[in-house]
C-alpha positions in Angstrom: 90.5 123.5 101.1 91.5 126.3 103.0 95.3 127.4 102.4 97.5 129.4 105.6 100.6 130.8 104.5 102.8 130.9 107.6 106.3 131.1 106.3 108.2 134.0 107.9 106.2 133.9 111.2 107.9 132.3 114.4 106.4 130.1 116.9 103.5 130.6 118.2 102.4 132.0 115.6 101.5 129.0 112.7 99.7 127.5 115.9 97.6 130.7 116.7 97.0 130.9 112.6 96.2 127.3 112.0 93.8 127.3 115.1 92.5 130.0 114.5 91.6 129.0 110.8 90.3 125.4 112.5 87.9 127.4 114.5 86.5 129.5 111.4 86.1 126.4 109.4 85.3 123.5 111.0 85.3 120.6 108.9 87.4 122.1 106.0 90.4 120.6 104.9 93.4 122.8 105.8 96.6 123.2 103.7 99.6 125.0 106.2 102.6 126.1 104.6 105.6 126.5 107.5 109.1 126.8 106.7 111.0 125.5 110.4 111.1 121.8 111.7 109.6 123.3 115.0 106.4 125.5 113.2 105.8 121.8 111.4 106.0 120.1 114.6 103.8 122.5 116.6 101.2 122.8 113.7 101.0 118.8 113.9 100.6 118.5 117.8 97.7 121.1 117.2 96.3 119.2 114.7 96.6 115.3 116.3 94.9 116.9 119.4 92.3 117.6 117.7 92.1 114.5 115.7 93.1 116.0 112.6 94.7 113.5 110.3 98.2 115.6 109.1 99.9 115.1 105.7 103.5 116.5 105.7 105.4 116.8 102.5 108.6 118.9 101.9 108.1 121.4 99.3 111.4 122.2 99.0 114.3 122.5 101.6 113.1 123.3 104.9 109.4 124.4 103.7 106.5 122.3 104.4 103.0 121.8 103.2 101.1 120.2 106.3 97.7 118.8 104.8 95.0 118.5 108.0 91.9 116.8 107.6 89.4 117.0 109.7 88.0 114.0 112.2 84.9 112.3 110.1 81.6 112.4 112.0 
């Protein structure tokens, strides 16, 4: 599983990041750490359009882990 820390960094940035690590890896399970309502609602719009199934859980306050997994072949 491939982890992307993007706590601290505003929108767009989670969605360049978590793109960007879709690209790199394709087929890999990504975990994405975001700590806004909007970087976890950006991150998952990203991911459904790409038919990622997304796992949210709140880690604590507003932090989320995101958990994508990619579309089976």
């Amino acid at each position: 599983m491939i982890e992307i820390d993007v706590r601290g960094f505003s929108c767009p940035i989670p969605v360049v990041k978590t793109q960007k690590a879709m690209q790199d890896n394709p087929g890999e399970e990504l975990a994405v750490l975001v700590e806004t309502e909007v970087s976890k609602e950006n991150v998952s719009r990203l991911a459904e359009s790409r038919k990622y199934s997304v796992e949210e859980k709140t880690v604590s306050g507003d932090e989320y882990l995101l958990t994508l997994r990619p579309p089976q072949e």
